[in-house]
N, C-alpha and C positions, 0 to 999 in steps of 0.2 A: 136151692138151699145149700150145697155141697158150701160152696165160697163167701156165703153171704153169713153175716152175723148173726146167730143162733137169739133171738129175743126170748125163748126159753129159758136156755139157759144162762142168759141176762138176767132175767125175771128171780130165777131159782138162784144164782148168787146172792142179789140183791136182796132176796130175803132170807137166805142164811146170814147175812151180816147183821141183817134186822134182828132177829133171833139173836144175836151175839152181843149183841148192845142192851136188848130184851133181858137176858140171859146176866150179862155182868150189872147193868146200870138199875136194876128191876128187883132182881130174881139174887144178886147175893145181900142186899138189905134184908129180904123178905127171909130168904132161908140160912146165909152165912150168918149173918152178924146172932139171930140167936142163936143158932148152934153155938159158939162163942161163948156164948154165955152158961153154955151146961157142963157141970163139971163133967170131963173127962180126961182120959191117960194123955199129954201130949201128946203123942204117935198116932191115935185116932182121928184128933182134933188137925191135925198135919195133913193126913192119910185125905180127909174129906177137902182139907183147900187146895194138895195138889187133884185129887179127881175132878172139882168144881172147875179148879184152871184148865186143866186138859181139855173138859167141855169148851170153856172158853177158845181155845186155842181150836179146838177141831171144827167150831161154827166158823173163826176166821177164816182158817186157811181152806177150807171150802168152800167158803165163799169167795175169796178170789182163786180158787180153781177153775170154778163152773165160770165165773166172768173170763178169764185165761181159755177156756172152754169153747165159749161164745165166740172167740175170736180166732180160735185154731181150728173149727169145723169138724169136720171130719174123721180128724187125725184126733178127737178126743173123745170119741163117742166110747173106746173102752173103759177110760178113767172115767165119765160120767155115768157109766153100767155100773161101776163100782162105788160110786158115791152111793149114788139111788140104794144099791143094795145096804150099803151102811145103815143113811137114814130111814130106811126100812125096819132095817132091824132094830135100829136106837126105838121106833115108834113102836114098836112089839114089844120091848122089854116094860116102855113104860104100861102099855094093853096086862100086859101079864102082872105085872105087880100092883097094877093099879086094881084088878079084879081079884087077885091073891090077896094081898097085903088088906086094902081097902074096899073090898066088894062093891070098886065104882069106881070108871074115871074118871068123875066129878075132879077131885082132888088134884089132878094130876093132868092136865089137858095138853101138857106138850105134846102128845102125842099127835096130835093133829097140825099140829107146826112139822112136824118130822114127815109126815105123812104129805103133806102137801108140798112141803120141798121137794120129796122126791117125785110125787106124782109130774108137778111140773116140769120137773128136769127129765122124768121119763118120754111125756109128750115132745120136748125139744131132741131127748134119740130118737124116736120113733120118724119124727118131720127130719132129722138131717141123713136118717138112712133110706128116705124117702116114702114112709109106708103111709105118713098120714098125711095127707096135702089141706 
């Protein structure tokens, strides 16, 4: 596996991108545009489309990391410990707020898009440090 193309972290690119598309083509009709519509102070109304973008932008360019990934092997297995632990953590923020905020994460199910990115990209470390065959 050391040389050979990581299909993991193929896999887990390719559905961060999913997610990114999910995320902008989906997901700012549904939450952007009525925020939009609720009065508030421009600077908040601002504040929430750069956060919205930066999502945007952080599902891209992880997504082609982990593809970038797949094809460096070896030599990327830290940068892929690091994603994983991101999207870990993005899936816990939404676990927490979603049980805080909303006593349920009905509402709020990304977390399991988050959760399964990184599971998958975890299993393609595991297989290119050799533990899982």
């Amino acid at each position: 596996m050391k040389n050979e193309l990581n299909i993991w972290w193929t896999a887990a690119g390719l559905m961060s991108l999913a997610v990114a598309a999910i995320h902008i083509f989906a997901g700012t009709p549904e939450i952007m545009l009525p925020l939009s519509k609720i009065e508030m102070p421009d600077v908040l109304f601002a504040i929430l489309d750069v956060i919205w973008n930066q999502v945007s932008l952080l599902l891209i360019v992880v997504g082609l990391a982990l593809l970038l990934a797949a094809k460096r092997g070896e030599r990327a297995r830290d940068m892929v410990l690091f994603i994983n632990v991101v999207y870990a953590g993005i899936a816990l923020i939404f676990i927490v707020a979603g049980i805080y905020y909303l006593q349920s994460l009905r509402p709020m199910p990304q977390w399991v898009l988050f959760i399964a990115m990184a599971v998958v990209a975890q299993i393609g470390w595991h297989k290119q440090k050799g533990r899982v065959h």
